[in-house]
C-alpha positions as CSV (number, residue, x, y, z in Angstrom):
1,X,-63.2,44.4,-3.0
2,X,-61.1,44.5,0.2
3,X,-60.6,43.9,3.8
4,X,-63.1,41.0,4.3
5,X,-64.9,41.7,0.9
6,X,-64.6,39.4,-1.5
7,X,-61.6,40.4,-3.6
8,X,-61.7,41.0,-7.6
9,X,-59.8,38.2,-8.8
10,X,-58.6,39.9,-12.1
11,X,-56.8,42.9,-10.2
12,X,-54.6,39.9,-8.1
13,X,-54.2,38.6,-11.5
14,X,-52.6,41.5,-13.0
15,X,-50.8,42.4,-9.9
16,X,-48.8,39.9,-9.7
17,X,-48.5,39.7,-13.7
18,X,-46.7,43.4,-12.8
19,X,-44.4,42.3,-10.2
20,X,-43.0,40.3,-12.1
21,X,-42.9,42.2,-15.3
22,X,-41.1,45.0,-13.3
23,X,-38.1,42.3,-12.1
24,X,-38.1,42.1,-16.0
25,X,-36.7,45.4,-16.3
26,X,-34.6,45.6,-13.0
27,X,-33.2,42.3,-13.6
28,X,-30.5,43.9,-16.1
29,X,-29.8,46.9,-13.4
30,X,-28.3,44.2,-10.9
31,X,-27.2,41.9,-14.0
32,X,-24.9,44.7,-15.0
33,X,-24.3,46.4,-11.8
34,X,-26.4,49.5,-12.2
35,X,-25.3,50.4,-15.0
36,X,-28.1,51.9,-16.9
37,X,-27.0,51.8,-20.1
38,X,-28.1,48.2,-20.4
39,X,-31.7,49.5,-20.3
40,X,-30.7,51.9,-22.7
41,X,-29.7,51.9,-26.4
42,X,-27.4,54.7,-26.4
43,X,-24.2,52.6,-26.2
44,X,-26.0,49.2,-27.7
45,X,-27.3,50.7,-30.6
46,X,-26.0,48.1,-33.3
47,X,-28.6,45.3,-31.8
48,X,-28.7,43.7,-34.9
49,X,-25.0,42.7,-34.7
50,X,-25.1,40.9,-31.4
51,X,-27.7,37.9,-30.2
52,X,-26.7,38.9,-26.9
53,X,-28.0,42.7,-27.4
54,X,-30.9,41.6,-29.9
55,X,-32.2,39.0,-26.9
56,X,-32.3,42.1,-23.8
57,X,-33.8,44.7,-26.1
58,X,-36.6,42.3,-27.5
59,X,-37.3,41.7,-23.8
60,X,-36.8,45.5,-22.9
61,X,-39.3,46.1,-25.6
62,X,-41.9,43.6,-23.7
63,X,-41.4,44.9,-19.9
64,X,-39.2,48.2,-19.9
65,X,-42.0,50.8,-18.5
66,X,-44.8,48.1,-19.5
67,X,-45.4,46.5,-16.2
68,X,-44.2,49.5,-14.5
69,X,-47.2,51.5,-15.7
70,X,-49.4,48.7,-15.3
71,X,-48.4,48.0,-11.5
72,X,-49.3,52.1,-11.9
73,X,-53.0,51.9,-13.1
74,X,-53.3,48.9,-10.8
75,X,-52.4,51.0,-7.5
76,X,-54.9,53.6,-9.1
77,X,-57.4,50.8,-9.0
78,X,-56.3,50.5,-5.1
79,X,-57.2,53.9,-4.4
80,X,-60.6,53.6,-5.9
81,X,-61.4,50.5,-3.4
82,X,-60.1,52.6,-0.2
83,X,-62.0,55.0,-1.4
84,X,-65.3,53.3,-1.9
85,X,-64.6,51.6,1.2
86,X,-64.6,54.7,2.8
87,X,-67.8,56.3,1.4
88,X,-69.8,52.9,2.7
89,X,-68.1,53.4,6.5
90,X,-69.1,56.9,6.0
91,X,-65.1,57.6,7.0
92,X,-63.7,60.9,6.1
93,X,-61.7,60.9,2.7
94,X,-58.7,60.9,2.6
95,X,-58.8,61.0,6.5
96,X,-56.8,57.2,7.0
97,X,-55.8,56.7,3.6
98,X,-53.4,59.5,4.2
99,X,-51.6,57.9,7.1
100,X,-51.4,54.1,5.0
101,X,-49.8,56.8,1.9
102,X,-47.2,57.9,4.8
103,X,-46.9,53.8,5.8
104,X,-46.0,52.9,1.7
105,X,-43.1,56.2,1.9
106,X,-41.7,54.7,4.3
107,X,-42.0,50.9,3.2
108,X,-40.3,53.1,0.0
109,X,-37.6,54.5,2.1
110,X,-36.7,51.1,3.7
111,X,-36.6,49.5,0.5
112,X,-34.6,52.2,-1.6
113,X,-31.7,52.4,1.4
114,X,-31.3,48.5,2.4
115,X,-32.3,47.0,-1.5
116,X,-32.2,49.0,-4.4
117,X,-31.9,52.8,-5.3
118,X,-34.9,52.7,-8.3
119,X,-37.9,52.2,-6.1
120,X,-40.8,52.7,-7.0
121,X,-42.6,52.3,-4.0
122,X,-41.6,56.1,-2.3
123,X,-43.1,58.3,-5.6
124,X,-46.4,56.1,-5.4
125,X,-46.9,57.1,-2.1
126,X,-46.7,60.7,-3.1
127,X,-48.6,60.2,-5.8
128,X,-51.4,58.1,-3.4
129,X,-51.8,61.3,-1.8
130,X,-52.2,63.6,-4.9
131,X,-54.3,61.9,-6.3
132,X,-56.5,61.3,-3.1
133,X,-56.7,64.9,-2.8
134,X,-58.3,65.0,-6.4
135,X,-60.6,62.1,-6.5
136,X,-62.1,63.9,-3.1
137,X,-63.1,66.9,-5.6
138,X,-65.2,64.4,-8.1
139,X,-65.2,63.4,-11.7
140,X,-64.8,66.5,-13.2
141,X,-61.4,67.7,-10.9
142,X,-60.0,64.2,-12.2
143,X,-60.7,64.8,-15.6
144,X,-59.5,68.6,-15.8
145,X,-56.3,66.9,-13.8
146,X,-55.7,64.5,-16.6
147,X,-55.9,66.9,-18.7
148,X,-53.4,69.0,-17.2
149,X,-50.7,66.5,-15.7
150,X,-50.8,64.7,-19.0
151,X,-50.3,67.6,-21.4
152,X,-47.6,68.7,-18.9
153,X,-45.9,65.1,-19.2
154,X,-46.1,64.8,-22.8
155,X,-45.0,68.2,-23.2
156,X,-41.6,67.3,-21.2
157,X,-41.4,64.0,-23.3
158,X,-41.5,66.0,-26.4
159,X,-38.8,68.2,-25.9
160,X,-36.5,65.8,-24.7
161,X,-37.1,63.9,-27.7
162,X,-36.8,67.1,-29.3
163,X,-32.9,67.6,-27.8
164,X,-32.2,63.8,-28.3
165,X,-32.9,64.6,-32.3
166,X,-31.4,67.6,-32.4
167,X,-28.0,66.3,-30.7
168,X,-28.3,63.5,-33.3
169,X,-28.7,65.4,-36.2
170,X,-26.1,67.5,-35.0
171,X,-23.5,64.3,-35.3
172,X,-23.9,64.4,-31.7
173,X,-23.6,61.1,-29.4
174,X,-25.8,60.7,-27.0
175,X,-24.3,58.6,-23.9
176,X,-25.0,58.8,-20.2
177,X,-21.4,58.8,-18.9
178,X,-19.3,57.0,-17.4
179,X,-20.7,54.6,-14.6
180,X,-17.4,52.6,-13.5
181,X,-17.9,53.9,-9.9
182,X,-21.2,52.3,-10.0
183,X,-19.9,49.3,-11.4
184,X,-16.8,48.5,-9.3
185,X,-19.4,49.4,-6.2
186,X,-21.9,46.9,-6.5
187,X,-18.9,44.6,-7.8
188,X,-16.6,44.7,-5.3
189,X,-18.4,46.9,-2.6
190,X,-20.2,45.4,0.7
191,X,-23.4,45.7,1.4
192,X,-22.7,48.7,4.2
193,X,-20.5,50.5,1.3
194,X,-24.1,50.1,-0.9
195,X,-26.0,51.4,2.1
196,X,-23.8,54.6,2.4
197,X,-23.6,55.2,-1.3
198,X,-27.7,55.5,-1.5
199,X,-28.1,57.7,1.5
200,X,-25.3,60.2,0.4
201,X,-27.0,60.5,-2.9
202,X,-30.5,60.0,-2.3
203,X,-31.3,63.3,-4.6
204,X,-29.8,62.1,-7.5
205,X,-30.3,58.7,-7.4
206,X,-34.0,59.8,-6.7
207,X,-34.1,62.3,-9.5
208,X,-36.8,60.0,-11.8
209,X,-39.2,59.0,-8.9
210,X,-39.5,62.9,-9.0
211,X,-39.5,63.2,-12.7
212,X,-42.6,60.5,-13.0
213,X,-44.7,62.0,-10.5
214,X,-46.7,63.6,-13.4
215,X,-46.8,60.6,-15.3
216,X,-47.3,58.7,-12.0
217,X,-50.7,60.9,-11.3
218,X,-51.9,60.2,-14.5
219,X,-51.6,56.4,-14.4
220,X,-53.6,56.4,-11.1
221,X,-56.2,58.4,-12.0
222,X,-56.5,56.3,-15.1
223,X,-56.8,53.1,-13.0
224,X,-59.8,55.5,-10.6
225,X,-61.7,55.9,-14.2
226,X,-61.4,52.4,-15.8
227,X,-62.2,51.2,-11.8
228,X,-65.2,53.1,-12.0
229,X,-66.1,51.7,-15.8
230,X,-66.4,48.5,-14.6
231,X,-63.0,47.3,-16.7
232,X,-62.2,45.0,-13.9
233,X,-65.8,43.4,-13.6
234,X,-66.1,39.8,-14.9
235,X,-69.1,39.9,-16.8
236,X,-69.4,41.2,-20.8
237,X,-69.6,44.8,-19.9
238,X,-66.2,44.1,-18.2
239,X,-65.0,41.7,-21.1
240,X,-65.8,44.7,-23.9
241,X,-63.5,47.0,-21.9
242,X,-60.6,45.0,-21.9
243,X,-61.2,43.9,-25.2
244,X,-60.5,47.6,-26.4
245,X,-57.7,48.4,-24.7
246,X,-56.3,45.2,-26.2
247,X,-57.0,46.6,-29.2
248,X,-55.4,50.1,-28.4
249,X,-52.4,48.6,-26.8
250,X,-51.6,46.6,-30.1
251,X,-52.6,48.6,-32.4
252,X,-50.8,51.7,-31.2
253,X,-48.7,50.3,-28.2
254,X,-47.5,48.2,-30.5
255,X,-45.7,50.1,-33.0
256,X,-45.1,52.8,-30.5
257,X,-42.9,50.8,-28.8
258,X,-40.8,49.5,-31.9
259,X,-39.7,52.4,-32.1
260,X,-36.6,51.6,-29.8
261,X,-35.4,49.6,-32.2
262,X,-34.5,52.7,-33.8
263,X,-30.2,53.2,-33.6
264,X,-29.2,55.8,-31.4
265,X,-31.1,55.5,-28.1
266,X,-33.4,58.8,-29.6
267,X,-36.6,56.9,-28.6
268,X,-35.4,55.6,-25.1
269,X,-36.9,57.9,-22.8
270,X,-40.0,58.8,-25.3
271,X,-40.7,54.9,-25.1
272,X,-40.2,54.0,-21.3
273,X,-42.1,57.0,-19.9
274,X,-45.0,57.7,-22.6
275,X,-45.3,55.1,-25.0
276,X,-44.9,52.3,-22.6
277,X,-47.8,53.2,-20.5
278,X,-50.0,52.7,-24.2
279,X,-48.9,49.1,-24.4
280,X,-49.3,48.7,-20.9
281,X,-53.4,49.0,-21.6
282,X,-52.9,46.0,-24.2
283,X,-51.6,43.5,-20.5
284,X,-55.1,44.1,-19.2
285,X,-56.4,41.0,-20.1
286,X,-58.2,38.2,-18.8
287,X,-58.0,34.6,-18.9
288,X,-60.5,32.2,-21.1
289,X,-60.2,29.5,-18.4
290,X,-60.3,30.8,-15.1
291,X,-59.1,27.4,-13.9
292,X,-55.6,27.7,-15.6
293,X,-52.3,26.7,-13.2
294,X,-50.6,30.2,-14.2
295,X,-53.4,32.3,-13.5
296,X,-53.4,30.7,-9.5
297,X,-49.8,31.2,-9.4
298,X,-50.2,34.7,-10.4
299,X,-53.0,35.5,-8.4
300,X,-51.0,34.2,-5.0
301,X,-48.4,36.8,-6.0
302,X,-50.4,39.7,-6.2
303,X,-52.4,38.7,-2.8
304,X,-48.8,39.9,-1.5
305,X,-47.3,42.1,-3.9
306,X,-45.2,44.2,-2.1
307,X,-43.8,41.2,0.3
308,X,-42.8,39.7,-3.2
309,X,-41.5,43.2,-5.4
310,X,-38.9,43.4,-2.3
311,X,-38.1,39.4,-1.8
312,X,-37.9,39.3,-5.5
313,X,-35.0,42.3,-5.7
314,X,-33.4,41.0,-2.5
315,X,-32.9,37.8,-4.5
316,X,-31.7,39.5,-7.7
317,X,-29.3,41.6,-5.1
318,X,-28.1,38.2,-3.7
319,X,-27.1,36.6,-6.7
320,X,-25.6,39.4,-9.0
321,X,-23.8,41.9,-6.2
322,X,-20.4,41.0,-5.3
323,X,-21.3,40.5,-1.7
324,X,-23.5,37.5,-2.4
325,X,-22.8,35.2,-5.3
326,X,-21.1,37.8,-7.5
327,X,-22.3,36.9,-10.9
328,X,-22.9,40.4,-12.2
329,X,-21.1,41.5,-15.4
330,X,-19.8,37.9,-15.9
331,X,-23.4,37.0,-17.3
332,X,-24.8,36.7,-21.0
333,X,-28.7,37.7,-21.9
334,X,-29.8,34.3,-22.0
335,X,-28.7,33.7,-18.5
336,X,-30.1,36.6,-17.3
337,X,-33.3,36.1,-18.6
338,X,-33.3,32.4,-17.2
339,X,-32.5,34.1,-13.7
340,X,-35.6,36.1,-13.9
341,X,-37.7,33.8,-15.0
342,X,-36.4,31.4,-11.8
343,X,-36.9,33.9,-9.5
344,X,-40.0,34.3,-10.9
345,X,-41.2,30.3,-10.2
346,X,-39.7,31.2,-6.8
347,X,-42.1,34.1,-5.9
348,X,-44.3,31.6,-7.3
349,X,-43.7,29.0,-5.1
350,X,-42.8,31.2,-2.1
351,X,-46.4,33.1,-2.5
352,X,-48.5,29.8,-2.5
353,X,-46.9,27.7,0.5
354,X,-47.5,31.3,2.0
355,X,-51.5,31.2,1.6
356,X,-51.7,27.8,2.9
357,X,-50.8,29.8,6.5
358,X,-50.9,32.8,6.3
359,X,-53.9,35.2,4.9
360,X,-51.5,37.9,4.4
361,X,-47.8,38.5,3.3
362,X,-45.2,39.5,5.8
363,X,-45.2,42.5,4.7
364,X,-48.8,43.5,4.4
365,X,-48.5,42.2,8.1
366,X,-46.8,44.5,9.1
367,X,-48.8,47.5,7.3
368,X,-52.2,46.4,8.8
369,X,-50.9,46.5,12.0
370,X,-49.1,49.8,11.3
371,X,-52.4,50.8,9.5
372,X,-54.2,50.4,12.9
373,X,-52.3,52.4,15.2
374,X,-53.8,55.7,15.3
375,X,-57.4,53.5,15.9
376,X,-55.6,51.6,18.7
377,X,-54.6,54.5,20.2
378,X,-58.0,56.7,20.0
379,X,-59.8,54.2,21.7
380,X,-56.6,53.9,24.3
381,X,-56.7,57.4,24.8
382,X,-60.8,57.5,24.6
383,X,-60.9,54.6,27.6
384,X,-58.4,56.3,29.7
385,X,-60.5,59.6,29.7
386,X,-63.9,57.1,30.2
């Protein structure tokens, strides 16, 4: 629960578990200076040849689109407390929830134009309100719209894994391009340069928090249903739940997923924006001992999750742009993956000493008391006219 409540302690759990799986993926975007193809097979397809290309796709093929969907379902989970919440207030739905959607857009904004153009933060908040729309309408609205948004999304997926065969057969390469602007930006451009470059191509470089809005809907309303299953609940009922989605997410997540091992980069998008989201299922999980160091650490992270998802790419910006220590694109697999993992125990760190002050993150500071303002300024406005 929320806002005085007591809190679920699994959802912290796997909150923070996603903010940190997400740097997983992103920490190759700043290794390599944006350039995508390092999350991508098309141009490192011969991973068997190289330790350093076998090392990122084995840990692309844990996180790439994984903790993404996860941190997904999870903010689906979030809307099913608001809205709860709401229904014992007796508030109207999505009345408030609309304006804290508007507060997360522009958290996203802020984030994509002084951090990092792949937010993520900007499309949830269109989603939030989607989806808020359609849990207002009742179980059967959210069921009829997972059936529509996700035949829609696997029917996009399909035929651009249909074109990506195709093209191959063909003797067609599939590449993205060349991304040496990119590259000598973040390299050698400042930090203003980086600024600029995101405003004056905020379509494009927003193009897939558009494309996953379908996908996006799905997740959450997914995360409303398995809310409302009693997934997240502690006791067996709860314990059952999770125990089949394990199942699901190694069973077919799993293999699924493999597939990117495949040469070519044909299974790259398939993988990140379908079968990802499968495997995703399999990462909710919970502890055996609920006393574990990890699971506190984790737990402290997610209390604050979107004070640490932008502290942890500010860090990441820091160390690999060219205005701060400059190590991108002069960095091996290994190294990178030690940097995320430090950054990581960082957050860690950072979150606890945090909760020994503080209830709340800077951050989530900032959005309660943004949160509040249209209350703080009915009563204003209802004790003038008293």
């Amino acid at each position: 629960m929320l806002n005085g409540q007591s809190r679920i302690r699994l959802l912290d759990i796997l909150r923070g578990f996603a903010i940190l799986g997400t740097l997983g993926t992103n920490i190759w975007l700043f290794a390599y200076l944006g350039d995508l193809s390092y999350v991508l097979t098309y141009d490192h397809s011969r991973w068997w040849a190289s330790s350093d290309d076998f090392i990122r796709l084995l840990v692309l093929f844990l996180v790439n689109g994984k903790f993404l969907g996860l941190l997904t379902i999870m903010f689906g989970v979030g809307l099913e407390l608001k809205y709860r919440q709401a229904l014992r207030h007796g508030s109207p739905w999505p009345g408030m929830y609309i304006w804290i959607s508007l507060i997360l857009l522009l958290e996203g904004l802020v984030h994509f134009t002084l951090v990092m153009e792949y937010d993520i933060l900007m499309s949830y908040a269109f989603t939030a309100i989607i989806v808020s729309f359609i849990v207002k309408r009742g179980d059967q609205a959210i069921k009829r719209a997972l059936k529509w948004v996700g035949g829609f999304h696997l029917l996009l997926v399909s035929l651009i894994l249909l074109v990506s065969v195709l093209i191959y057969l063909s003797g067609g390469t599939l590449a993205l391009g060349s991304m040496g602007h990119t590259i000598a930006l973040y390299q050698h451009g400042s930090w203003l340069e980086q600024l600029l470059y995101r405003i004056n191509h905020f379509w494009i470089l927003r193009s897939e928090a558009i494309f996953v809005l379908p996908m996006n809907v799905f997740l959450f309303l997914s995360g409303v249903l398995l809310m409302r299953a009693g997934a997240f609940s502690p006791d067996q009922h709860g314990k059952r739940i999770r125990r089949k989605l394990l199942a699901v997410g190694m069973y077919v997540g799993i293999p699924l997923n493999l597939l990117i091992f495949v040469p070519g980069g044909i299974f790259d998008l398939p993988v990140r924006y379908l079968f990802a989201p499968i495997l995703s299922l399999g990462y909710i999980i919970f502890e055996k001992s609920k006393h574990l160091w990890i699971w506190g650490r984790l737990e402290d992270i997610g209390r604050m999750a979107l004070s640490c998802y932008v502290l942890q790419n500010i860090l990441a910006s820091i160390i690999f742009y060219g205005w701060g220590f400059g190590l991108g694109g002069s960095v091996n697999s290994l190294t990178v993956v030690t940097i995320w993992l430090l950054i990581s125990v960082l957050l860690a760190s950072f979150a606890t000493v945090w909760h020994h002050f503080f209830s709340l993150g800077p951050m989530e500071t900032a959005r309660k008391y943004l949160a509040g303002l249209p209350r703080r300024s009915i009563k204003h406005v209802s004790k003038d006219l008293s």
